[in-house]
C-alpha positions in Angstrom: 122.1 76.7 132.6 120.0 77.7 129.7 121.0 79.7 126.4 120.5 83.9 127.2 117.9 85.7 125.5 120.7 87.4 123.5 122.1 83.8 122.5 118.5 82.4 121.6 117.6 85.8 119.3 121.0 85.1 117.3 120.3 81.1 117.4 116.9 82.1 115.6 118.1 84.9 113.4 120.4 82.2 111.4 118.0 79.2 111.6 115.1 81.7 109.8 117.1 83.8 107.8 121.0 82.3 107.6 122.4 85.9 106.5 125.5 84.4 107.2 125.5 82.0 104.5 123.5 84.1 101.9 125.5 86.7 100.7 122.6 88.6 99.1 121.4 89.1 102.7 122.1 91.9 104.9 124.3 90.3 107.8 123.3 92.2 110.9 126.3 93.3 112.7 127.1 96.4 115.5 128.4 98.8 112.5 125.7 98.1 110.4 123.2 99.0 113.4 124.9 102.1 113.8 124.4 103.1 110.0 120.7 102.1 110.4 120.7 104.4 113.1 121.8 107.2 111.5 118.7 106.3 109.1 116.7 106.8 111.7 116.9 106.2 115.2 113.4 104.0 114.5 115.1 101.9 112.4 116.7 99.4 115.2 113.9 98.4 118.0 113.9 95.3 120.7 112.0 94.5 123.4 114.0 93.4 126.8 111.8 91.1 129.5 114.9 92.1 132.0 117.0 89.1 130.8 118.1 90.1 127.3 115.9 90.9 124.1 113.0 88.9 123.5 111.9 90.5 120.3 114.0 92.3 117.3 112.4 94.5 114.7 114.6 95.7 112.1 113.4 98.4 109.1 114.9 100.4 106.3 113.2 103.6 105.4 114.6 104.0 101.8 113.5 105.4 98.5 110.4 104.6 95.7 113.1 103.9 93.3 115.0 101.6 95.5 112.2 99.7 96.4 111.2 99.0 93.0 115.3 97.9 92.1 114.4 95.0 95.4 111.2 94.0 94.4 112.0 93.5 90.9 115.4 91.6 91.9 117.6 93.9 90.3 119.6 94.9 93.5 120.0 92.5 96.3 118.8 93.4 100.1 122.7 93.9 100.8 122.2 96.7 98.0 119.6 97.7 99.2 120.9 98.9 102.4 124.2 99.9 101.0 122.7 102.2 98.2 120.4 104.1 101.0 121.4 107.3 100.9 121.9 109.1 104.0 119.9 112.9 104.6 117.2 112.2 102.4 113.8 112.3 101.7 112.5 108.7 102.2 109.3 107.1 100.6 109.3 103.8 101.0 109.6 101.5 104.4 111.2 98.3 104.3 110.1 95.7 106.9 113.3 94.0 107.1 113.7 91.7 110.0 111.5 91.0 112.8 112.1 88.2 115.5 110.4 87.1 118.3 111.7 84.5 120.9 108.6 81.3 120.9 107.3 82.0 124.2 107.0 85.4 123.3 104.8 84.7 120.2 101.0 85.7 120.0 101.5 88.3 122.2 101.1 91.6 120.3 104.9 92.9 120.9 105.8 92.9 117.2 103.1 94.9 116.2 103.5 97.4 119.0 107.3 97.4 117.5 106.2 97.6 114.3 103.4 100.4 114.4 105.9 102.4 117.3 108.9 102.2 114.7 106.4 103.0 111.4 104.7 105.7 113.2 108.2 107.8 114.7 109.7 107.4 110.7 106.3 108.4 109.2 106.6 111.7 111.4 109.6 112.5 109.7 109.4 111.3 106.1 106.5 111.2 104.1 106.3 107.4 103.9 103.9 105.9 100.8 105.3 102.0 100.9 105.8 99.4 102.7 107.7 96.2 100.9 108.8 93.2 102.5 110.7 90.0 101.3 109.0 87.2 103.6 110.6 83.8 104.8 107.4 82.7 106.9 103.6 82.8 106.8 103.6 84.5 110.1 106.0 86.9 108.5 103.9 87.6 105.4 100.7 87.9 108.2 102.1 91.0 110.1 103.1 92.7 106.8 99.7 92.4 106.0 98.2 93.5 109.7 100.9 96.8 109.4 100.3 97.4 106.2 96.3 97.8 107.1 96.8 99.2 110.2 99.1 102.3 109.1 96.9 102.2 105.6 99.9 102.1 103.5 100.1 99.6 100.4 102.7 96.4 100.9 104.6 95.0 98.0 105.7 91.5 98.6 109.1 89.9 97.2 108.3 86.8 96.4 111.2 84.7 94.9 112.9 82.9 97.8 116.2 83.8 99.1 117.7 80.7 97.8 116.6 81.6 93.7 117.8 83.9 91.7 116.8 87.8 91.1 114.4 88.9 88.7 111.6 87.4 89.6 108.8 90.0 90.1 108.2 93.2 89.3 107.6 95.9 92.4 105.3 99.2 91.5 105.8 101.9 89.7 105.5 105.3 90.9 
């Protein structure tokens, strides 16, 4: 019998982004979806065929001035997530992980994720960025498609997880 859906998501979460082994990455885990949640309930968002989740979107709605910190490598994503203040004002939407099991691909449900999660924070906070730190082309693609389609600018983190900070400098406000 074959791997669950559940199984294969987590398979593919290490092999794209290995948080484990990156301590500079935000290691998905059931208390740090909880904190997310308290975010914003649009913050944490799957899509289930009936046998387990088949796509994962994960974003951060955060602060200008955080944002700028990440892009310029100054504070890590970890950071990023742990320096998030809780009952604020955010400005700034960080398009932080989004999976989506192969047969799966092509399909539209990412964006539907994407725009559906976007759209509920946007109704609540007066969102004027979206920033992303890409590991795939594909990845770097739907940035681009959201970031069009909600007609918000995208800032791009470009240095690869494996190098070290400071490699670009985000926007200023």
């Amino acid at each position: 019998m074959g791997k669950s859906n559940f199984e294969r998501m987590l398979q593919l979460a290490d092999e794209v982004f290995a948080s484990r082994s990156d301590p500079n990455q935000l290691d998905i885990n059931e208390q740090v979806l909880e904190h997310l949640r308290i975010i914003h309930p649009a913050t944490v968002s799957a899509q289930d065929d009936g046998n387990g989740p088949v796509a994962w979107l994960l974003v951060i709605p955060t602060t200008f001035e955080l944002m700028n910190l990440f892009l310029k490598g100054d504070i890590t994503e970890r950071e990023l997530y742990e320096k998030t203040p809780l009952n604020t004002t955010y400005d700034a939407l960080y398009l932080c992980s989004a999976m989506v099991l192969e047969e799966y691909r092509r399909k539209g449900i990412m964006k539907n994720l994407a725009l559906n999660a976007a759209e509920a924070i946007r109704r609540d906070h007066p969102i004027k960025a979206l920033f992303v730190w890409t590991f795939s082309e594909e990845g770097k693609i739907g940035a681009e498609e959201l970031s069009r389609r909600l007609r918000l600018p995208l800032y791009l983190r470009t240095s690869p997880p494996s190098l070290s900070y400071g490699m670009q400098a985000g926007p200023t406000p």
